[in-house]
N, C-alpha and C positions, 0 to 999 in steps of 0.2 A: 265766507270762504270764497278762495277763486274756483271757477267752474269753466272750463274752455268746450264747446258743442261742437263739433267735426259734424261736416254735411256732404255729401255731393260725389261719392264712391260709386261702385258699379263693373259693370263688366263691358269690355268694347274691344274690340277687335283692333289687332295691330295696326298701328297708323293712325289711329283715332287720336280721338282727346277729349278730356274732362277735366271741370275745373273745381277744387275741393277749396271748401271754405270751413273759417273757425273762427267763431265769436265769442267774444271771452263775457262773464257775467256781468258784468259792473264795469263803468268806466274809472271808478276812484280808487285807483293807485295806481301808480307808478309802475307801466311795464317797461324794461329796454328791448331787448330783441326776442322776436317769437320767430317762428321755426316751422320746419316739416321736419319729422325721423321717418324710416320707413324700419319695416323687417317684416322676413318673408321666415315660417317655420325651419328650424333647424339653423337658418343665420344670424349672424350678428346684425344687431340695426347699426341705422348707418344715418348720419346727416345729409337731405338733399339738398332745402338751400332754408337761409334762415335773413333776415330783415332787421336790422338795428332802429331805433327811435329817430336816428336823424337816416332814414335810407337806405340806409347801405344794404347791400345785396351781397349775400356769397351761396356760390352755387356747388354741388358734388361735379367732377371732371364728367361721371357719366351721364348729368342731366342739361349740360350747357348746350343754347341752342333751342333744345327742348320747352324746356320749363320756365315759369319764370314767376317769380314770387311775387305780392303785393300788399298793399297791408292801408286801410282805413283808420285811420286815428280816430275818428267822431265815433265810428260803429266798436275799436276796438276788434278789428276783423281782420285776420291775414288768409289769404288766397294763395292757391298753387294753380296755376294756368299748366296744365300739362296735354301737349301737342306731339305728335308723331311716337305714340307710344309703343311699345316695343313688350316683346312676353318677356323681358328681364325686369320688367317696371313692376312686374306681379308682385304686391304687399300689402301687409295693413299699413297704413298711412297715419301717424300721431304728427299731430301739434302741439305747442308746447312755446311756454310765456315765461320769461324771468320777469320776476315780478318782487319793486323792492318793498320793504315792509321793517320801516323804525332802522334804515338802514341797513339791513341785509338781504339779500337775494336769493330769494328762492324760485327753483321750477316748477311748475304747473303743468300737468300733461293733458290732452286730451282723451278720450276714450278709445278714440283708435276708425280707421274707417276702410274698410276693402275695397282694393283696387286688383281688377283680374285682367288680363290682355291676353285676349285668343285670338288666335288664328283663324 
């Protein structure tokens, strides 16, 4: 099965920054693009920014500038560099792999990992 580990959560104070990582179990199969969601209780999750196999980058309007995605092919590993954060950033934070399998695609989430921003 896929297994994606979410690391590197915490609490920091507005303006900070931390940088969250996710490593997926196994390198044999086929993933396209992995991800960050976020959602904080009582909201909707939301897509921050997510990484395609050949690079591409797409970001939410409210984290451009901020954040910025990366992603290790060898390790199988995508990164959320997140800088000048703000107490609206406040969420659990999932990652998340399409990953194809005898030709179809399915998602993989990870466990989830908390991010707080205080004041």
């Amino acid at each position: 099965q896929v297994q994606l580990v979410e690391s590197g959560g915490g609490l920091v104070q507005a303006g900070g920054s931390l940088r969250l990582s996710c490593a997926a179990s196994t390198r044999f199969f086929s993933i396209d693009v992995m991800g960050w969601y976020r959602q904080a209780p009582g909201k909707q999750r939301e897509l921050v920014a997510d990484i395609s196999s050949g690079g591409s980058t797409n970001y939410a309007d409210s984290v451009k500038g901020r954040f910025t995605i990366s992603r290790d092919f060898a390790k199988n590993t995508v990164y959320l560099q997140m800088n000048s954060l703000k107490l609206e950033d406040t969420a659990v934070y999932y990652c998340y792999a399409d990953v194809m399998i005898v030709g179809v695609t399915y998602d993989y989430w990870g466990q989830g990992t908390q991010v707080i921003v205080s004041a």
